[in-house]
C-alpha positions in Angstrom: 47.2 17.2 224.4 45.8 17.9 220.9 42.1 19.7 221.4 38.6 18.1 220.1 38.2 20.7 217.7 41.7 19.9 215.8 40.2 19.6 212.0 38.6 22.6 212.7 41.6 24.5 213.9 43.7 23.1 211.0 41.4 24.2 208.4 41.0 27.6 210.0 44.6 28.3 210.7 46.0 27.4 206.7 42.8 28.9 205.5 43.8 32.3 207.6 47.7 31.9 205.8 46.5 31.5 202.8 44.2 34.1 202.4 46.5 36.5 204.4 50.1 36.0 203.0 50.8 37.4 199.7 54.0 36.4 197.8 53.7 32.2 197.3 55.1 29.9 199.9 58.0 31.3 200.7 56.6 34.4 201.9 53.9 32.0 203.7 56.7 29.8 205.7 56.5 32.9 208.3 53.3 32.6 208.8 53.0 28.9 208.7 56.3 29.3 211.2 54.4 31.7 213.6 50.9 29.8 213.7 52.3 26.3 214.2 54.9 27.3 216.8 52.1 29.4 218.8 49.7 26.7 218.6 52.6 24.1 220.3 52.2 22.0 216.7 55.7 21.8 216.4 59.0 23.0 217.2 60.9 25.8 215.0 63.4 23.0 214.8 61.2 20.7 213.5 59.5 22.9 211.6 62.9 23.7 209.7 64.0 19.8 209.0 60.1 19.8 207.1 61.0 23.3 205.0 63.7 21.2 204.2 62.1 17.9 203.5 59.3 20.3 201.8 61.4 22.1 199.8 63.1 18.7 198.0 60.0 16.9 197.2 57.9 17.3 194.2 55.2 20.8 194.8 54.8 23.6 196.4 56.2 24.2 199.7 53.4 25.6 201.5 51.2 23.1 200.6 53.4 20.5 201.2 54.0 22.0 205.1 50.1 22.0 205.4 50.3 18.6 204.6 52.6 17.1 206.1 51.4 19.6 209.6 47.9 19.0 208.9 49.4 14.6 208.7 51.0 15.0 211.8 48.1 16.4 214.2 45.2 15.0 212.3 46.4 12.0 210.1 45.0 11.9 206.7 42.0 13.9 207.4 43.7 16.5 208.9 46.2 16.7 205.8 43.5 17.0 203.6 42.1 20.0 205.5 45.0 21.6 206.6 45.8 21.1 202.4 42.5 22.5 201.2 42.8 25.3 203.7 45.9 27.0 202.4 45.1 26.3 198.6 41.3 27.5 199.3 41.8 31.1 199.4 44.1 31.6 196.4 41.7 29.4 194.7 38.9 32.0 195.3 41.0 34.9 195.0 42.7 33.9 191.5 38.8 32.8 189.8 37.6 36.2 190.9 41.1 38.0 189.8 40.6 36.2 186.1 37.2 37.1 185.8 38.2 41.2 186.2 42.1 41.6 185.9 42.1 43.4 182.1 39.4 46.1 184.2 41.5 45.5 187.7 44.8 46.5 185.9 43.0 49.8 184.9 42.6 51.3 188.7 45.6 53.3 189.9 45.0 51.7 193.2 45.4 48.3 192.3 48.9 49.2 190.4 50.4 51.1 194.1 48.8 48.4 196.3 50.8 45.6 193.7 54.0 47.6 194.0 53.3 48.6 197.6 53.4 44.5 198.6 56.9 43.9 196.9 58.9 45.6 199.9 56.9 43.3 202.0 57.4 40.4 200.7 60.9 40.4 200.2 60.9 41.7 204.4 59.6 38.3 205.2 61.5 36.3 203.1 64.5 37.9 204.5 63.5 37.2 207.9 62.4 33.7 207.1 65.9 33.1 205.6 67.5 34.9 209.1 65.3 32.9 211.1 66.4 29.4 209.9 69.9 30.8 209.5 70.4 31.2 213.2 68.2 27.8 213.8 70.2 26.0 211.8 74.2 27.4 212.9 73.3 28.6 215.9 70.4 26.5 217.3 69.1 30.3 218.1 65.4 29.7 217.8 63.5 32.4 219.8 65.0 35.8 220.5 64.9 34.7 224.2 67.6 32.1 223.4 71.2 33.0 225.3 72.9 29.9 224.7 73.8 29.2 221.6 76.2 26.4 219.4 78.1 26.5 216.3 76.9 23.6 214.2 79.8 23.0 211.6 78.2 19.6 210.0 75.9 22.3 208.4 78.4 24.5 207.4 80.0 21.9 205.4 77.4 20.9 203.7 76.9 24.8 202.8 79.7 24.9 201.4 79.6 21.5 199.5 76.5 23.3 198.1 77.6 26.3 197.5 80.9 25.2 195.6 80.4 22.2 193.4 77.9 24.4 191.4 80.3 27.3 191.3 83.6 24.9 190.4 81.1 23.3 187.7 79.5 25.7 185.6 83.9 27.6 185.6 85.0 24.4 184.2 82.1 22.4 182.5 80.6 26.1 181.5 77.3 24.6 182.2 74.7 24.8 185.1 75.2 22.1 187.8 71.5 19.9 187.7 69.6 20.9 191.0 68.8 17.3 191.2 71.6 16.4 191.6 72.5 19.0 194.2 69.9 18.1 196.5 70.8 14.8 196.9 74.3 15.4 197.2 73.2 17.5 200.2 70.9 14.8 201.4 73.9 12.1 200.9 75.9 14.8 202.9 73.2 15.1 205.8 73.0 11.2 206.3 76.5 10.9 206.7 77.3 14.0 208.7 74.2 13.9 211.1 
């Protein structure tokens, strides 16, 4: 049962990510992960098929996951608010930054808390990436999880993935289009799944 206060809640929760993750959408699908799990919006399953969905349509991921998150609990109102709510707080933050980054740069502190944030960024995407990993192969979604299965439908489009760009650019000594690639892997999940 979705509560009254939904639009609220959906502006609220992708205003909090994107005013607290730092490192673009990748380093936001954590968050996004945590918050809409918690909140019973959707299963980490789920969640995963949309990164993936999100991640081969036109724009940027996290906005896209407000989107389609904010579409699926609120219809179009609630995609327009979940939307505005992530994109909000970079907004802000990027107008003031302009206004002041030649003086920002300047401060010492600004320089070690910009260097200090790297680490931390590439923490969460790695466990993003582990996360999914074990979703996806092992349908391992919580740490709680003591069952798990092998799926080997994804582990052949993997490698589908993973070689035809390899065996290309050795042979062709050009890059394999990315286009391309994702819809080889999309051909590959219709007929395998």
């Amino acid at each position: 049962m979705k509560p009254k206060n939904i639009l609220a809640d959906l502006l609220l929760t992708f205003m909090k990510i994107g005013l607290f993750t730092f490192g673009g959408g990748y380093a936001m699908i954590a968050m996004i992960q945590q918050q809409v799990v918690s909140r019973g919006w959707m299963t980490t399953e789920r969640l995963i098929d949309f990164v993936a969905i999100a991640e081969s349509t036109p724009g940027p991921i996290a906005v896209n996951m407000a989107t389609y998150v904010g579409y699926e609990q609120g219809g179009f109102l609630g995609a327009l608010l979940a939307t505005i709510g992530v994109v909000l707080p970079s907004f802000i933050i990027i107008l003031i930054v302009a206004a002041f980054i030649k003086n920002l740069l300047k401060f010492p502190a600004v320089k070690t808390f910009i260097m200090s944030i790297r680490p931390a960024l590439g923490g969460l995407i790695a466990s993003v990436a582990v996360t999914m990993a074990l979703t996806v192969f092992f349908g391992i979604d919580t740490i709680k999880t003591t069952a798990f299965t092998f799926d080997w439908r994804t582990l052949i489009v993997l490698a589908v993935v993973i070689l035809i760009p390899l065996v290309w650019s050795r042979y062709k000594k050009k890059e394999f289009s990315s286009i391309l690639l994702v819809i080889i892997s999309g051909v590959l999940g219709m007929l395998l799944f």
